[in-house]
N, C-alpha and C positions, 0 to 999 in steps of 0.2 A: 890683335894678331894671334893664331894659334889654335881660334874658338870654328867649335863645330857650328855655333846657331848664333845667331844674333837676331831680338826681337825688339821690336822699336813700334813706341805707339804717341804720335805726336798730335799737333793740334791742328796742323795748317799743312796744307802742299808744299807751301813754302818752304816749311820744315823740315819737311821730309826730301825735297831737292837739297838743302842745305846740308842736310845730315848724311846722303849716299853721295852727291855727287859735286860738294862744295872742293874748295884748294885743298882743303885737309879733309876730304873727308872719306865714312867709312870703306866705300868702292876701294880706294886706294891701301887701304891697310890689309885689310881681312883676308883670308886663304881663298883661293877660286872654288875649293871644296867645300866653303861653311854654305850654311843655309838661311835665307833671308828671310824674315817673315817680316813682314808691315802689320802693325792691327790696328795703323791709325784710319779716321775718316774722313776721306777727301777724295778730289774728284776723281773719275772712272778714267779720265786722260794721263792726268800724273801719274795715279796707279800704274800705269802702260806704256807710258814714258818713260819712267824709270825702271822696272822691269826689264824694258826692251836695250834700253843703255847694257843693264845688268848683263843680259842675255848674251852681250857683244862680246862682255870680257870672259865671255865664260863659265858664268855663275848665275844659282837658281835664285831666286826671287818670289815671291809668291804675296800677294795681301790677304791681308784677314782679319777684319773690320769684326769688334766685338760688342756683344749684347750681354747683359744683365748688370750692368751698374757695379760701382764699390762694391756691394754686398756680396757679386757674383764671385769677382776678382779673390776677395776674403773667404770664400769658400768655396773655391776650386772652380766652379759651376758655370762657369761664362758658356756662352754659345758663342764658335767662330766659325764666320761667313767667308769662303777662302774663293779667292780668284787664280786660276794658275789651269794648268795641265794636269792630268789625271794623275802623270807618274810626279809632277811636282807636288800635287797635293797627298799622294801616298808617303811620298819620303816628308811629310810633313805632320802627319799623322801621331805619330807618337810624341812628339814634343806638345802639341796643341791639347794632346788629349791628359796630358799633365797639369794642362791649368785648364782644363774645361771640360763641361758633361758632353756639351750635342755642338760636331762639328760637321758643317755642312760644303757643301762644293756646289757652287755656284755655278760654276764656269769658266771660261778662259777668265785672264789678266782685268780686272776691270769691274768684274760681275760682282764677285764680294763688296765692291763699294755699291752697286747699286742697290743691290738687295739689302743693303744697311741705312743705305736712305729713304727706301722706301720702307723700313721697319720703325725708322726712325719718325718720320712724317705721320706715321701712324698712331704711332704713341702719344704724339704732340697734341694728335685729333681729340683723341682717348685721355688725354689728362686733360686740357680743354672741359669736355664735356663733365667729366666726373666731377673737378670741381663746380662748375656749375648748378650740377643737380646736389652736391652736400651744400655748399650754398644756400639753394632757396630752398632747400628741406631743415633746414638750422635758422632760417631767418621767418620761417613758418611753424616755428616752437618742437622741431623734433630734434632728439636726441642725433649727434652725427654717428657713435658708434653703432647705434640702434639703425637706423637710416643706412649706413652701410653694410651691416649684415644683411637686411635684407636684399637690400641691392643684389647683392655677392649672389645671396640664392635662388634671383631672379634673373630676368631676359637682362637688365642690365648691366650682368659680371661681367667685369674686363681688367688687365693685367693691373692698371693703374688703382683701382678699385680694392682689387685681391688681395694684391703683395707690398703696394705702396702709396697706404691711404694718404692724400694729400692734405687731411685734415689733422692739428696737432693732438697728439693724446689719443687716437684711434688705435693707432699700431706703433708700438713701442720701440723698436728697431726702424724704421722709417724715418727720411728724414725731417718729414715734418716733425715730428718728435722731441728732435734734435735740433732747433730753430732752423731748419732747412740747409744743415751743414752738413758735409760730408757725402753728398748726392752727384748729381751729373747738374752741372751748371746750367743757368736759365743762357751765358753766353754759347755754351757746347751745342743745345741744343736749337739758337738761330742759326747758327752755323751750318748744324747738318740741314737744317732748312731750307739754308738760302742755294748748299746741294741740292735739295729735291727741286726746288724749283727751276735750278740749271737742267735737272734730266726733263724735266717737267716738260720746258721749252726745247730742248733739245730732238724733242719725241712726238711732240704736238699730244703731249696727253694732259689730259683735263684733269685742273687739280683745287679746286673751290676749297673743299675744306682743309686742304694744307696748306692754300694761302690764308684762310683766315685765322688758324692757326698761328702761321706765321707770325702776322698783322699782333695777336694778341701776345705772344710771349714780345714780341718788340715792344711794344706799350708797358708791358711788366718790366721792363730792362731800362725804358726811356726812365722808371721811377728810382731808378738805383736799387735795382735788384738783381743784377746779371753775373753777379757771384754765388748767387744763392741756387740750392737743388730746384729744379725746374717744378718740381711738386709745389712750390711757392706761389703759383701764378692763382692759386687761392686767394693768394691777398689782396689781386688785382678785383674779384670780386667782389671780395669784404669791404675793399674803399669805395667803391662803386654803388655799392647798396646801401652804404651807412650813410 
């Protein structure tokens, strides 16, 4: 009660119903003046669902589904993917631009989840592959830091590769690093998965390599690894080849 902003980033839709529009929940407390922001990721329906409830009583709402991991979060840096109206995303701007560099507008209510899923499905693609190729570049006697610099200054640089080598001891701050702790979970990211594959079907758009994607971080998780940062899915290679 009282608060100009209130910014909520959860795991599940479910959650996020629970948390605005449960017996006790926030809908019912908060000033019709505060400002909602959502950064959780979930689907494009709930996002607008809830929203539209909001819209009823009077109050802005807006999603804003976030990119760059822990690291971003700890250093202000996040990019946020905003769903709403132009003047909702304006009156939204300077709070978002406090915890992050590059804030984007999507579109109506809805669109910031998509565009998060389809950022996310990407990724999945992109750490997939990269492990792969340190893999059988390490299992064919070459150095992986070595192996990945070159990478890096080749056709085969990409975000997973760059900023967060999935191999341990590459890159110090990473968390393979860190025995793959303190990252974005191997569970977070079926999750946004098994999203793309919802919009996937929803759209009739063809999606091969982020269901096989998919298929592989599931395999990694069936091993008891789905707490671990998604960069982990290395190891699903290293058992596989050993």
């Amino acid at each position: 009660a009282g608060v100009d902003v209130v910014v909520s980033m959860l795991p599940s839709a479910g959650a996020v119903r629970g948390l605005y529009l449960g017996d006790n929940g926030v809908l019912q407390h908060i000033d019709k003046s505060a400002l909602i922001i959502d950064c959780s990721t979930i689907d494009a329906d709930t996002a607008r669902d809830v929203a539209a409830i909001a819209r009823e009583q009077g109050r802005v709402m807006i999603d804003a589904p976030v990119s760059g991991g822990v690291g971003g979060a700890q250093a202000g840096t996040l990019t946020f993917i905003v769903g709403g109206s132009e003047a909702q995303f304006a009156q939204a701007q300077p709070v978002l631009q406090a915890m992050g560099k590059n804030i984007f507008h999507a579109g109506d209510h809805g669109a910031g989840q998509v565009a998060k899923v389809c950022n996310n499905m990407l990724l999945s693609i992109l750490m997939a592959g990269t492990c792969e190729a340190i893999n059988m570049g390490v299992k064919n006697g070459l150095d992986p830091a070595v192996l990945s610099e070159i990478m890096k200054q080749s056709s085969g640089g990409n975000w997973a590769l760059n900023v967060y080598n999935p191999y341990p001891g590459v890159m110090e701050n990473a968390p393979a690093s860190k025995g793959y702790q303190g990252g974005f979970q191997v569970d977070l990211m079926i999750k946004d998965l098994g999203l793309a594959m919802d919009v996937s079907q929803q759209s009739a758009s063809p999606v091969p390599m982020g269901s096989a994607a998919r298929s592989l971080f599931t395999l990694h998780k069936a091993g008891g690894n789905g707490k671990l940062d998604f960069s982990s899915l290395l190891k699903l290679y290293q058992d596989k080849s050993e």
